[in-house]
C-alpha positions in Angstrom: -13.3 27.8 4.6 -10.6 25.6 2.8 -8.4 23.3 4.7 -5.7 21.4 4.2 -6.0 17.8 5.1 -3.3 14.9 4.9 -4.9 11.5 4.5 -2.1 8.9 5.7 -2.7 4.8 4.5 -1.5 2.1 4.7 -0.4 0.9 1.3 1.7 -2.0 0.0 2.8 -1.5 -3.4 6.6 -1.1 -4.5 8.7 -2.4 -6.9 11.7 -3.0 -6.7 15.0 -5.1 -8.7 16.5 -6.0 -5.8 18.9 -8.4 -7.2 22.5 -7.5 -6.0 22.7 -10.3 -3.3 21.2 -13.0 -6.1 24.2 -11.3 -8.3 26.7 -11.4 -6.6 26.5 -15.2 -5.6 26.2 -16.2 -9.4 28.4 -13.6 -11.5 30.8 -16.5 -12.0 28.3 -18.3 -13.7 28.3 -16.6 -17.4 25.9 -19.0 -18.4 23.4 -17.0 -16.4 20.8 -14.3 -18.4 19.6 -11.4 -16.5 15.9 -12.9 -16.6 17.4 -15.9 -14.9 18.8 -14.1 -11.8 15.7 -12.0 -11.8 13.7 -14.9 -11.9 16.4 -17.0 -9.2 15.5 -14.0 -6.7 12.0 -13.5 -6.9 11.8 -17.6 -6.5 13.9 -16.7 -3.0 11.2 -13.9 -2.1 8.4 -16.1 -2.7 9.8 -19.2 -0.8 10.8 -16.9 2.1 7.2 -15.3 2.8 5.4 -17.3 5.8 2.3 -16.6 7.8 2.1 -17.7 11.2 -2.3 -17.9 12.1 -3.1 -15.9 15.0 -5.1 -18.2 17.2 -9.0 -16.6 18.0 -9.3 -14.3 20.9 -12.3 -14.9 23.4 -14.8 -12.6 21.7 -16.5 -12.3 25.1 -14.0 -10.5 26.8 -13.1 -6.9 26.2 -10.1 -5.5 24.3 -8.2 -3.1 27.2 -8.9 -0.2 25.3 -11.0 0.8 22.0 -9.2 2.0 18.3 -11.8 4.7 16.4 -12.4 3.4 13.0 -12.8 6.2 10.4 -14.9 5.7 6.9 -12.3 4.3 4.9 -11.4 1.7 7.8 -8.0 3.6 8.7 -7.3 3.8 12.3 -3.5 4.5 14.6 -3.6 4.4 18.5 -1.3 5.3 21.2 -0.5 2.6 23.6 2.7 3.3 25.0 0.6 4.3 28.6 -0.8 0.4 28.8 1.9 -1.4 29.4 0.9 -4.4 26.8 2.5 -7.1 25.2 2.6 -8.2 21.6 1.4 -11.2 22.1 -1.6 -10.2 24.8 -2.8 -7.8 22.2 -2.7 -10.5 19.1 -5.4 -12.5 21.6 -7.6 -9.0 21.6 -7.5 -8.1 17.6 -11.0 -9.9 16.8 -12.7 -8.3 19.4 -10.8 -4.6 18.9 -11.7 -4.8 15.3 -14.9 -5.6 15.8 -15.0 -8.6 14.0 -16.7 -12.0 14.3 -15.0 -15.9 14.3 -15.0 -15.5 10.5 -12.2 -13.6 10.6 -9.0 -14.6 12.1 -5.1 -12.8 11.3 -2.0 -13.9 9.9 1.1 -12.8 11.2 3.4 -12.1 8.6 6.9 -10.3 9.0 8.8 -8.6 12.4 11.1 -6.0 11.5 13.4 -4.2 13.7 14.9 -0.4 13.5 18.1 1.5 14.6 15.8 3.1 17.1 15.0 -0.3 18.7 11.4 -0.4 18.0 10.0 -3.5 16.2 7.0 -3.3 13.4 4.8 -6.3 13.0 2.8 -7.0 10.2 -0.7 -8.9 10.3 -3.2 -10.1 7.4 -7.0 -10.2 7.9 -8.8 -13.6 6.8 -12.4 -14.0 6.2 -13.4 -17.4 6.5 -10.2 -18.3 5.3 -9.6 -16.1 2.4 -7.2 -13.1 2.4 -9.0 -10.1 2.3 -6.8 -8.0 0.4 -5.0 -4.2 1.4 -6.6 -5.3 5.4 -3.3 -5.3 7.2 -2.7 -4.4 10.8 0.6 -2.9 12.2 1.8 -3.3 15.9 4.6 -1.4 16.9 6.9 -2.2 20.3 10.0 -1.4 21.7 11.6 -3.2 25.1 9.1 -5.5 25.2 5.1 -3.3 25.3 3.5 -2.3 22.4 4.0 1.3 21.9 1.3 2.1 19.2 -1.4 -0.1 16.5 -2.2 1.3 13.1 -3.8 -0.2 10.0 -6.9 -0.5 8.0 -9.9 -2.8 8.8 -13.2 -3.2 7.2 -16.0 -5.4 7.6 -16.8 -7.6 4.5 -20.0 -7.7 3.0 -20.2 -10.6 0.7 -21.4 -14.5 0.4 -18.8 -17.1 -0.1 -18.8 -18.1 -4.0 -18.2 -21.4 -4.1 -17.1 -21.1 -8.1 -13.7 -22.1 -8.9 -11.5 -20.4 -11.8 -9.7 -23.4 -13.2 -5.8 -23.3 -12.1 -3.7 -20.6 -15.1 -7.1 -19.1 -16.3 -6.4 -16.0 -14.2 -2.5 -16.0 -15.7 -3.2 -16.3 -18.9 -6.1 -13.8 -18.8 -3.9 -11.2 -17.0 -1.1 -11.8 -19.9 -3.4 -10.9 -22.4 -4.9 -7.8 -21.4 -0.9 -6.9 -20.2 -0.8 -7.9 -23.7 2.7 -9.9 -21.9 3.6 -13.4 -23.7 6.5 -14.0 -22.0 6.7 -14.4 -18.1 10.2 -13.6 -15.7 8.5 -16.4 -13.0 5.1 -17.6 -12.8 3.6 -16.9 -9.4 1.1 -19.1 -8.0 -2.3 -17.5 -8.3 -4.0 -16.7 -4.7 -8.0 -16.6 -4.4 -9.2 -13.6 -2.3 -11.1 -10.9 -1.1 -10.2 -7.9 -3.4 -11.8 -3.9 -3.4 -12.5 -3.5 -6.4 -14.0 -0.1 -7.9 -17.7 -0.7 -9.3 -18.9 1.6 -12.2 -20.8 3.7 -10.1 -17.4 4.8 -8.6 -18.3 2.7 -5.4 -16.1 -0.2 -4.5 -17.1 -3.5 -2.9 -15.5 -6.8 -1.8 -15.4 -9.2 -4.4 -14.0 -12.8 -4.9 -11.2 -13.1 -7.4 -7.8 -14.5 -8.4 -4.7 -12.1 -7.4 -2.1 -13.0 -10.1 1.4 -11.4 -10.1 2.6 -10.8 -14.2 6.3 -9.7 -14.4 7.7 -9.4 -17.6 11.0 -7.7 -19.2 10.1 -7.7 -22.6 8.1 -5.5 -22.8 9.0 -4.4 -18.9 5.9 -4.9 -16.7 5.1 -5.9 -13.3 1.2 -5.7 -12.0 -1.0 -7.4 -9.3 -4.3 -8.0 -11.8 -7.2 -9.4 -10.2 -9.2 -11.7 -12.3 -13.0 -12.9 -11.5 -14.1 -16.1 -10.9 -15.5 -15.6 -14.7 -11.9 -15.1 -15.8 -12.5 -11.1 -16.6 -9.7 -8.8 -15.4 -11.5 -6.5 -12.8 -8.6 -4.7 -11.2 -5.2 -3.9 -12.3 -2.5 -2.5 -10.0 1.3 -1.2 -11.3 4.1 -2.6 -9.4 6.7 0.0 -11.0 7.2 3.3 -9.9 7.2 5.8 -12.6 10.5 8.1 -13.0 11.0 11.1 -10.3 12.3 13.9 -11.7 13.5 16.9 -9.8 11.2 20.0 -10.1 10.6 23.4 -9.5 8.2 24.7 -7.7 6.3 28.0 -7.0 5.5 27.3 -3.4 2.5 29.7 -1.6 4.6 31.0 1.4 8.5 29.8 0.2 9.0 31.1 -3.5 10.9 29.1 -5.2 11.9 25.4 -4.1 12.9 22.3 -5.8 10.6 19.0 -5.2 10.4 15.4 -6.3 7.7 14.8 -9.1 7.5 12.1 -11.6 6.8 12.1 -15.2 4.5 9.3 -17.0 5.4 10.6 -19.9 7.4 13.4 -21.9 4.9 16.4 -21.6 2.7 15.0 -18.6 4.4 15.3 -14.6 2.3 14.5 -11.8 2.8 15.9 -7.7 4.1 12.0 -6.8 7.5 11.5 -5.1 7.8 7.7 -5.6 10.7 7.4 -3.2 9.5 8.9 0.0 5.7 7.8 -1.1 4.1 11.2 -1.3 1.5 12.2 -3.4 -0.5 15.4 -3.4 -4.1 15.7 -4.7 -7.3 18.1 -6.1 -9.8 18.0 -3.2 -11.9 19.5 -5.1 -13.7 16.4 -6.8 -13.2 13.8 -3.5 -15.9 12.4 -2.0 -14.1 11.1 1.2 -15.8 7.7 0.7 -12.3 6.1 -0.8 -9.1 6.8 -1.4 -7.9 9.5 -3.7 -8.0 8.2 -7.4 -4.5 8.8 -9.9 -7.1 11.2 -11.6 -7.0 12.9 -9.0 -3.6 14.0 -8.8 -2.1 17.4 -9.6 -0.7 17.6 -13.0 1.4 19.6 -15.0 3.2 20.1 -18.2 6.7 20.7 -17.5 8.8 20.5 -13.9 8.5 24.0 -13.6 5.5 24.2 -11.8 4.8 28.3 -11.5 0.9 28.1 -12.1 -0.4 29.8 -9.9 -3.3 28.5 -9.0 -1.2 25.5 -7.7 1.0 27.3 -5.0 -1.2 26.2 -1.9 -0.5 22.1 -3.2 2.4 22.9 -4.2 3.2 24.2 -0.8 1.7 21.1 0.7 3.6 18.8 -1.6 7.3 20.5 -0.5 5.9 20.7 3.0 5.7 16.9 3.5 9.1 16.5 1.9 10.8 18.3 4.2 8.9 17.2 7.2 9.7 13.2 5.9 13.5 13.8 5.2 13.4 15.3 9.2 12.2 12.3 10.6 14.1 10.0 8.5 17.4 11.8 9.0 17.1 13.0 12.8 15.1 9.5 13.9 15.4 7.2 11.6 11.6 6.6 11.0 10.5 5.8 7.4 7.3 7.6 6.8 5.1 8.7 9.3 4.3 5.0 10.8 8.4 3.8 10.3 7.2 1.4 8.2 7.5 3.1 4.7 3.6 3.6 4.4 2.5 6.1 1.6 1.4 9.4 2.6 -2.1 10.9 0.6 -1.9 14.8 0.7 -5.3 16.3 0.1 -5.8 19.5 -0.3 -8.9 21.7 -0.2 -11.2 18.5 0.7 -14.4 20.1 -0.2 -16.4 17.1 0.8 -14.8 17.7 4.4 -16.6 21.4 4.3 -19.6 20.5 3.6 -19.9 18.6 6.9 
């Protein structure tokens, strides 16, 4: 029996120029270039970012409740019936995670809504180094936590204690960007990434996280580099173009959706502003996170195959449910915090178990 099933994740990667406010201060100055302003404002961004450490929980006591972990480390709870502060559930997230002393959190930014709820951020730290794409979310309004989402995993690695010597991992990410020219050099950060094996597998490895933006030619990537200086992981900060579509929904006819093109004959089921993306079950093995090959593809907007209707379906579905809650209460994506929604449908893998 085929099912539809929507993976929702917790995912961190946008770009955007964001540089009105950085314009508008300095159009009087003439003498400024547009790679100067750019470079002014992400030189703000950077010097604005704090973590505030979490100080260790009592890993003898137990949390007030339990979170259920699934296999890619993604877990949401209720806890609007507990009646629980931010700051008595920071002193319970070792312990609720499951983890040991080696880890401790960072709290990183508190954002408030037009609804009056507040979304908190956290990093995960293993023995001091970020382990990167772990992130925890606590949501609260008048004063209790209302609900905790986020992914956790445990990681399975020795501490290397080999350094890459300070630029290596810039200049190697510039040349396989094949990029000679930067907007702002970011300070490299050692840390846990997930990088994919060749097996298809991923595991925890040490690298350098390096940010490369450039405007000629007009790139912007996370690249991981390993403590060899190899590039092991590359990650696009720049949405690719949504176009508006048609589509040959399964139980709605005709109906226009958000895709986005990569490139003149190739369009893909991804709506970069509201974060949806809809993929092939067919070929997932539930053990990660859908892949880009994975996504629905197509020639032209017009998507009438039909063979695609039921994804198709899926794809328009999520649209309209995202545009309800963001225009009747004001939450961005299904967590108000902007996270990207995975639609999979027909998991296979699922029916098999």
């Amino acid at each position: 029996m085929k099912r539809h099933f929507i993976k929702l994740t917790v995912c961190s990667f946008v770009f955007a120029l964001c540089t009105g406010v950085s314009y508008s201060r300095q159009m009087n100055d003439t003498t400024l270039s547009l790679r100067q302003i750019i470079s002014n404002h992400e030189k703000e961004i950077m010097q604005s970012e704090s973590v505030v450490v979490i100080e260790k929980g009592d890993n003898d006591s137990k949390p007030e409740f339990t979170i259920n972990i699934d296999s890619n480390g993604s877990f949401s709870k209720d806890l609007r019936h507990l009646k629980i502060t931010r700051e008595q559930l920071e002193s319970q997230l070792q312990a609720l995670c499951g983890f040991n002393e080696t880890y401790t959190f960072g709290r990183l930014r508190t954002v408030n809504d037009d609804l009056g709820f507040s979304h908190t951020d956290y990093n995960v730290y293993f023995d001091g180094y970020l382990v990167d794409g772990l992130t925890v979310m606590v949501h609260e309004r008048d004063g209790f936590v209302t609900s905790i989402n986020g992914i956790v995993r445990q990681v399975d690695t020795k501490i290397d204690t080999i350094e890459l010597l300070d630029h290596k991992a810039t200049i190697s990410a510039m040349k396989v960007l094949n990029v000679t020219d930067l907007v702002y050099r970011y300070p490299e950060q050692r840390v846990l990434a997930y990088v994919p094996n060749a097996d298809g597998t991923s595991k925890y490895k040490f690298a350098k996280k390096v940010r490369v933006f450039s405007l000629s030619p007009l790139k912007k990537y996370d690249v991981y580099v390993d403590m060899a200086g190899n590039v092991i992981d590359t990650v696009s900060l720049i949405a690719h173009t949504d176009v508006q579509g048609v589509a040959n929904t399964y139980y709605n006819g005709a109906q226009q959706i958000i895709c986005d093109s990569t490139d003149s004959n190739k369009y893909r089921l991804r709506d970069n502003a509201r974060k949806i993306a809809t993929y092939n079950g067919d070929y997932w093995d539930v053990d990660d996170y859908p892949g880009d090959n994975l996504m629905y593809t197509n020639t032209s907007k017009h998507w009438e195959d039909s063979v695609l209707r039921p994804a198709l379906q899926v794809h328009w579905g999520m649209e309209k449910i995202y545009d309800y809650y963001k225009n009747v209460h004001g939450r961005n994506s299904y967590d108000g915090n902007g996270s990207n929604i995975y639609n999979i449908y027909n998991p296979v893998a699922l029916d098999r178990q």
